[in-house]
VOVO-288033 format. One record per residue (C-alpha): residue in one letter; x, y, z. Coordinates in Angstrom, 3 decimals, always signed. Layout:
N
+------+----------+----------+----------+
: resn :       px :       py :       pz :
+------+----------+----------+----------+
:    a :        X :        Y :        Z :
...
+------+----------+----------+----------+
END
This chain:
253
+------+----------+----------+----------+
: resn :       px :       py :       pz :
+------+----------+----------+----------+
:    x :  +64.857 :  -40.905 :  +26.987 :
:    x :  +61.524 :  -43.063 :  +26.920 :
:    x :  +58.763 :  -42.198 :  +25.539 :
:    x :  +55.543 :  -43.046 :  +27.006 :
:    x :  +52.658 :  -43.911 :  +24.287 :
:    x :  +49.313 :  -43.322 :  +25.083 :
:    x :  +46.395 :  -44.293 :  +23.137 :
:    x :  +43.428 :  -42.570 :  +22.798 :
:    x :  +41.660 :  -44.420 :  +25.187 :
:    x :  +42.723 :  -43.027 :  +27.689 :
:    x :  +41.279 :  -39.899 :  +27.331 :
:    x :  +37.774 :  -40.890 :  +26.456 :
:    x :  +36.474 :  -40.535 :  +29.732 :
:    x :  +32.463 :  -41.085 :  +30.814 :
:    x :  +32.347 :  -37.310 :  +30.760 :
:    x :  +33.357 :  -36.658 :  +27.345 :
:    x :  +31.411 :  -39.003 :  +26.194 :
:    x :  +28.550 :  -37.588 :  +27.702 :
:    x :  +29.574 :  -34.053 :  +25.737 :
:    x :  +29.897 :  -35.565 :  +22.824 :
:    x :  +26.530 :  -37.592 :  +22.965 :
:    x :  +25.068 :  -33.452 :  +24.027 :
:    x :  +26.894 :  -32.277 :  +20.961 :
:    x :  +25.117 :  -34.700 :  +18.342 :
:    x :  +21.637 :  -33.900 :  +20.110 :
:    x :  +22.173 :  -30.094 :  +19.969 :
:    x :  +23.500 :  -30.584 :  +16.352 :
:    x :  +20.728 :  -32.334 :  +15.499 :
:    x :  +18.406 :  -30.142 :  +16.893 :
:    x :  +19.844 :  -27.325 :  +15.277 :
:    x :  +19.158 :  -29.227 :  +11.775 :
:    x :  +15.822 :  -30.060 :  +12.334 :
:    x :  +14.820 :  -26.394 :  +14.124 :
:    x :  +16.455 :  -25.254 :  +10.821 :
:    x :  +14.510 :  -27.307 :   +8.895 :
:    x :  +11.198 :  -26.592 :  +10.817 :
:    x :  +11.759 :  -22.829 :  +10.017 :
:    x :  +12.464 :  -23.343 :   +6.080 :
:    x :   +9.225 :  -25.331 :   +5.932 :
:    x :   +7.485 :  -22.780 :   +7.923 :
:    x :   +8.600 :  -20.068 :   +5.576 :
:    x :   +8.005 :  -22.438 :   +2.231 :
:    x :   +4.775 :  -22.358 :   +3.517 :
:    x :   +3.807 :  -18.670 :   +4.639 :
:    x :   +4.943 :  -17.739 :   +1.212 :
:    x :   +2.703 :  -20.569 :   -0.150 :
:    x :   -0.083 :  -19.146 :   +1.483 :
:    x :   +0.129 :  -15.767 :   +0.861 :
:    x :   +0.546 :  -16.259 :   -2.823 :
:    x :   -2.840 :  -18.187 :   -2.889 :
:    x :   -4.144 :  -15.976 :   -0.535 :
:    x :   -2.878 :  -13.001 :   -3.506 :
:    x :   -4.226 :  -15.502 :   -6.296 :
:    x :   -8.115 :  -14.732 :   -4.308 :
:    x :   -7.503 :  -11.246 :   -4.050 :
:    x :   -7.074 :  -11.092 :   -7.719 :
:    x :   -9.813 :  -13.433 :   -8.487 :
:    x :  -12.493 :  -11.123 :   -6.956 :
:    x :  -10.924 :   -8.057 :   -8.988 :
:    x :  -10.967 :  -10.182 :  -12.069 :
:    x :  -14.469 :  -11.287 :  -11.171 :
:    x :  -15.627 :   -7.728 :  -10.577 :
:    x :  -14.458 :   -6.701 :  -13.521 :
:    x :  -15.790 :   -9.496 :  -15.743 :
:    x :  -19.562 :   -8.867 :  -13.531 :
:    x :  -19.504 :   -5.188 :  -14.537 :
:    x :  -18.806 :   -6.113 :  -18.034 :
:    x :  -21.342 :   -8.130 :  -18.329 :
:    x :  -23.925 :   -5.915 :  -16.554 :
:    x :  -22.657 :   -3.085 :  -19.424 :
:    x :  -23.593 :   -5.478 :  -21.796 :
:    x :  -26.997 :   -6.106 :  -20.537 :
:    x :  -28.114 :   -3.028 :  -19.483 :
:    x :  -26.620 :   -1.422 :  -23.108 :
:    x :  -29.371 :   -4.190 :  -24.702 :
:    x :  -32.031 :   -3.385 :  -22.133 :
:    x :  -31.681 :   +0.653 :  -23.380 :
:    x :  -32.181 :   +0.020 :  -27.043 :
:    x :  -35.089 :   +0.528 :  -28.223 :
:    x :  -36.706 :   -1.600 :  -30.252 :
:    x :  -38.615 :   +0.006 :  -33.069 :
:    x :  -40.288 :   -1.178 :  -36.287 :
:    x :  -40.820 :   +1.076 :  -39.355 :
:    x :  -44.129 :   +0.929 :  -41.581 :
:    x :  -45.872 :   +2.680 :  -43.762 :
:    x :  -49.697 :   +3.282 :  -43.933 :
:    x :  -51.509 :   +5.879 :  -46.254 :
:    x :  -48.049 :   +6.890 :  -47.147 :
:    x :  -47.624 :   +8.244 :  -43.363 :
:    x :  -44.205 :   +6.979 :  -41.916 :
:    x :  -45.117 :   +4.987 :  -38.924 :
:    x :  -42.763 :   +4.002 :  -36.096 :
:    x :  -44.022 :   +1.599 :  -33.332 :
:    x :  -42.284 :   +0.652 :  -29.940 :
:    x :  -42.123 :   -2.921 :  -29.191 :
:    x :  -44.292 :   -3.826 :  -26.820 :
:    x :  -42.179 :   -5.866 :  -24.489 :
:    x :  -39.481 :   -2.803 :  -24.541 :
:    x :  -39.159 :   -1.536 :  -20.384 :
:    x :  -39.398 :   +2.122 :  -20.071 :
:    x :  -37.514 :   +2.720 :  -16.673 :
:    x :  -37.792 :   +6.738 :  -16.503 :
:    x :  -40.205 :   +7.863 :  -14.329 :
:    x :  -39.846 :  +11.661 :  -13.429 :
:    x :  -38.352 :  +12.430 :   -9.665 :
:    x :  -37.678 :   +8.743 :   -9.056 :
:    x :  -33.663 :   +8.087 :   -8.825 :
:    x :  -32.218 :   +4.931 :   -8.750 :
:    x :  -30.525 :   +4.258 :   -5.521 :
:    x :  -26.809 :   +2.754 :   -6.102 :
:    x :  -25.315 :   +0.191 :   -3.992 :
:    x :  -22.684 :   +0.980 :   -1.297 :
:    x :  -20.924 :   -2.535 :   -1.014 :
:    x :  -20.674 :   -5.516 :   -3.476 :
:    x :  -20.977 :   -9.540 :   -2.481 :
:    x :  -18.380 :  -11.456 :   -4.965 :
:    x :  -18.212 :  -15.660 :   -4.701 :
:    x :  -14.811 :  -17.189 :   -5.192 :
:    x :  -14.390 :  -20.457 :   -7.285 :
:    x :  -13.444 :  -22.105 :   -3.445 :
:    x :  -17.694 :  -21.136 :   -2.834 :
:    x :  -16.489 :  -18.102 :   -0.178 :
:    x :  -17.997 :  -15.075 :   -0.046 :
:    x :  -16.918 :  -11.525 :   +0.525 :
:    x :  -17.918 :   -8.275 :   +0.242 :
:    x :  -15.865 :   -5.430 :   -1.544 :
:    x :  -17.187 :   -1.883 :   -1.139 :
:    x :  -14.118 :   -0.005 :   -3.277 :
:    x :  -11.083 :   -0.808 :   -5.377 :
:    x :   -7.687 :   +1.129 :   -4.280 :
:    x :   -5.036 :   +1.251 :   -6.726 :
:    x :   -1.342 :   +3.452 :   -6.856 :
:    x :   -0.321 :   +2.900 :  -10.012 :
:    x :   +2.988 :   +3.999 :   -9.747 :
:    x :   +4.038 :   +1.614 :   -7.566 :
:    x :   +2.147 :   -1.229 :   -9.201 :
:    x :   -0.832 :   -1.580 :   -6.193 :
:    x :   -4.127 :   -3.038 :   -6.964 :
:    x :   -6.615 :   -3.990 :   -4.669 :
:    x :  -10.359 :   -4.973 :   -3.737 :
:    x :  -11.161 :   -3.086 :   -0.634 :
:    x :  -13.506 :   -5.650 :   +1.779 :
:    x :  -15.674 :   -3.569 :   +3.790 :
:    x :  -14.624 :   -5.325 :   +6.862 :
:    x :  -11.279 :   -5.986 :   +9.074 :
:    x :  -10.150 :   -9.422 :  +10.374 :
:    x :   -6.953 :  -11.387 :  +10.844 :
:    x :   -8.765 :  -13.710 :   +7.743 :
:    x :   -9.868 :  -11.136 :   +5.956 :
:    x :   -6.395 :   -9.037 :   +5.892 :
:    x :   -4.660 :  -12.595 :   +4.223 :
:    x :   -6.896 :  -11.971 :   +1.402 :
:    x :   -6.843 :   -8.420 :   +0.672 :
:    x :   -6.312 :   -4.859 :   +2.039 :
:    x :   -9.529 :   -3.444 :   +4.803 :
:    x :  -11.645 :   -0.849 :   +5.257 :
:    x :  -10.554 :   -0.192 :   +8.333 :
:    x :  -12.346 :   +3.438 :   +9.147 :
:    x :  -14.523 :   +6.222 :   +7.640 :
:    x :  -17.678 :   +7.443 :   +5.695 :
:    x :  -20.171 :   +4.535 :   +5.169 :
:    x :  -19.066 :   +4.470 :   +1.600 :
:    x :  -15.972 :   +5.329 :   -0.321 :
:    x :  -15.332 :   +8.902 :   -1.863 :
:    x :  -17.485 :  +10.495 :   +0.556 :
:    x :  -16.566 :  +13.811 :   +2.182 :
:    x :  -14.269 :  +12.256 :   +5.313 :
:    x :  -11.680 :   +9.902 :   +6.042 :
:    x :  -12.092 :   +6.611 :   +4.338 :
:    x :   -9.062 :   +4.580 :   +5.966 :
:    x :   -7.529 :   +1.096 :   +4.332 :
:    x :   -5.320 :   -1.339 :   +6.349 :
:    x :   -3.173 :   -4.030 :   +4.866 :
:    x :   -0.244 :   -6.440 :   +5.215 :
:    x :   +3.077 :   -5.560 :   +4.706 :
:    x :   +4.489 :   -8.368 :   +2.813 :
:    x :   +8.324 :   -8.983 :   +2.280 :
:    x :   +7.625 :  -10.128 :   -1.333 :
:    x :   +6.322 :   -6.869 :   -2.128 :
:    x :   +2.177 :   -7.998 :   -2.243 :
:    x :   -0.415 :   -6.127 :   -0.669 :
:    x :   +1.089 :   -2.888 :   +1.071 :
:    x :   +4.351 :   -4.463 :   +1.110 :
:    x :   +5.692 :   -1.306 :   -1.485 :
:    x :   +4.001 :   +1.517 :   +0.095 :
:    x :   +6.994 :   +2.379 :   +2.348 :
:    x :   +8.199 :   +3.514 :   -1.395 :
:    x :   +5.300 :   +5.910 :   -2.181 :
:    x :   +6.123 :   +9.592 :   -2.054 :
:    x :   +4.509 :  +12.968 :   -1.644 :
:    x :   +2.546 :  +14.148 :   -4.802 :
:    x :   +2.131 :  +10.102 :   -5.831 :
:    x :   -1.521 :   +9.889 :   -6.809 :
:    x :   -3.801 :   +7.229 :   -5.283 :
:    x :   -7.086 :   +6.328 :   -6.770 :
:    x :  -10.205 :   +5.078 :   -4.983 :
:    x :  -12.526 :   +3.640 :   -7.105 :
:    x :  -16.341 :   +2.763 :   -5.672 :
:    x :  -18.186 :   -0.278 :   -7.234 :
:    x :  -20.272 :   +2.034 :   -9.100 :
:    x :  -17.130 :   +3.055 :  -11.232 :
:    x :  -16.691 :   +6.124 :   -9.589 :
:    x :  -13.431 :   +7.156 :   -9.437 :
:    x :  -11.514 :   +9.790 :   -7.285 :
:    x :   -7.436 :  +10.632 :   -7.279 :
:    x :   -5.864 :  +11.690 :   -4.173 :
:    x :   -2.678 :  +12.702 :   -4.204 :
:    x :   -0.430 :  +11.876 :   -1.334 :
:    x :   +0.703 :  +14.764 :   +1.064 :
:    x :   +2.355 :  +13.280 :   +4.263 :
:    x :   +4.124 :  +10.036 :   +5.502 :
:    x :   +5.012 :   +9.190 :   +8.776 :
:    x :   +5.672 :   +6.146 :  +11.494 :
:    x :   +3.667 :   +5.776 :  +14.498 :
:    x :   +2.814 :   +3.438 :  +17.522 :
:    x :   +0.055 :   +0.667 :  +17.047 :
:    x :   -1.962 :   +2.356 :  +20.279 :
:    x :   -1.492 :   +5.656 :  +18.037 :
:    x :   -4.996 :   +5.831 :  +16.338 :
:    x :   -5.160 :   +9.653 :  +15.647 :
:    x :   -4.347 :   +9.346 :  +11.640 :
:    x :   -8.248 :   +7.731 :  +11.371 :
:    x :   -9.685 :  +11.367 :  +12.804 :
:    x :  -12.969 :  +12.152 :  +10.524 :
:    x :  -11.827 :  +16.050 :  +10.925 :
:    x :  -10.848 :  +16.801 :   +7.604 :
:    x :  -12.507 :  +20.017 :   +7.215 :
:    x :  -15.077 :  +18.973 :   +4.624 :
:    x :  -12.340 :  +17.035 :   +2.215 :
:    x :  -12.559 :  +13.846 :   +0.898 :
:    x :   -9.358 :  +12.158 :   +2.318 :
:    x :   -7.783 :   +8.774 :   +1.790 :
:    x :   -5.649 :   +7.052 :   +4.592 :
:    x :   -3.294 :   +3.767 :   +4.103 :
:    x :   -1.872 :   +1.906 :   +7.281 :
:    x :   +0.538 :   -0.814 :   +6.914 :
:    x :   +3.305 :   -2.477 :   +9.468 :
:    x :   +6.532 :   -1.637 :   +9.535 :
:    x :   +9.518 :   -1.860 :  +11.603 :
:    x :   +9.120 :   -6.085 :  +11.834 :
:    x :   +5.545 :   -5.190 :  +13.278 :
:    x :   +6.408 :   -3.387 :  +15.699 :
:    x :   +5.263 :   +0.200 :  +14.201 :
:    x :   +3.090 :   +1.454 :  +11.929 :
:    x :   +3.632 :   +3.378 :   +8.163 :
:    x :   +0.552 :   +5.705 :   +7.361 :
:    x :   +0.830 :   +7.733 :   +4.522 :
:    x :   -2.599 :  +10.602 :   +3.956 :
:    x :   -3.637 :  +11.741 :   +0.459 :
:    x :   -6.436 :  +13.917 :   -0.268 :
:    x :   -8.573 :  +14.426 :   -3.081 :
:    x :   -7.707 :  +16.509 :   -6.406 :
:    x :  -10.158 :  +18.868 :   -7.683 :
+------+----------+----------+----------+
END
């Protein structure tokens, strides 16, 4: 019986080579799209981590400020006295550059908000600190919301003109896969404590009392009706964006 030998030639047509030539491209794109999106996420987590690094700069830098304003206004109350003795009457005299600040019926008003410059020469303006220390959450709270502003830090997004006051005081932030931000509140739990601190050192503890998923059009958990409580309200994404986690504490007496 004969046997007919064929090469390969003969089946390498114009087509195939055309589908192998679409092959390569596709493969190829498929490496570099691939590569595009590991870049892409090399850098998102780039950012946010320097975008974390400000966020904890201004609490650092709050901290440090208030120290030092301890510190001076702790030297600015003593008094400085001197001690003499004349006709064998104990004497004690004021200095005369000491500052008496207490005048009768006049009370100091505090500030509401608090401007804080980075290293980079930005500004921004914190009007409370938010922290849930069980789950490790610790915060500046700028008094406004942006797209920007959200990459550094969590929002006042709603609520009295100043934090602790009788009302709804609502914060918004990012829900980060590497657990920064919000990115561990889906974790907190009823009777958790969260604690609001104004940047007057005030502090208040709220302890949580509901959790729940809604739509982004779904605005109702900022309501100021709290029946003359102090209430706290955090709103993060969930869901891959598509929903949002708002968990409600209110304030322990």
């Amino acid at each position: 019986m004969n046997q007919i030998l064929v090469t390969e030639k003969l089946y390498v047509t114009p087509e195939l080579r055309r589908k192998k030539k679409l092959y390569k491209l596709q493969f190829f794109f498929c490496v570099f799209l691939a590569c595009m999106l590991f870049s892409y996420y090399i850098y998102a987590e780039y950012d946010r981590a320097k975008s974390e690094e400000v966020s904890q700069e201004i609490l650092m830098g709050m901290q440090e400020r208030r120290a030092e304003t301890e510190v001076a206004n702790t030297k600015q109350n003593k008094v400085d006295t001197t001690v003499r003795r004349l006709d064998n009457i104990l004497v004690v005299e004021l200095d005369d550059d000491t500052e008496v600040d207490e005048i009768p019926g006049v009370v100091e008003q505090q500030p509401s908000t608090v401007e804080y410059e980075t290293e980079a020469g930005i500004k921004y303006t914190v009007e409370a600190f938010v922290r849930v220390p069980r789950l490790g959450i610790s915060y500046p709270v700028l008094s406004e919301t942006s797209e920007e502003l959200l990459k550094i830090s969590v929002n006042k997004y709603w609520g009295p003109s100043a934090p602790n006051q009788v009302g709804n005081y609502c914060i918004v932030g990012h829900n980060y896969k590497n657990k920064k931000m919000f990115g561990r509140l889906s974790e907190i739990v009823s009777g958790d404590i969260i604690e609001l601190e104004d940047v007057n050192k005030n502090v208040v503890k709220y302890s949580v009392y509901e959790k729940y998923v809604v739509e982004p059009t779904d605005t109702s958990c900022t309501s100021q009706l709290t029946n003359g409580r102090k209430e706290v309200t955090l709103i993060t994404c969930t869901n891959y964006g598509t929903q949002r986690l708002v968990v409600k504490a209110t304030e322990i007496k």
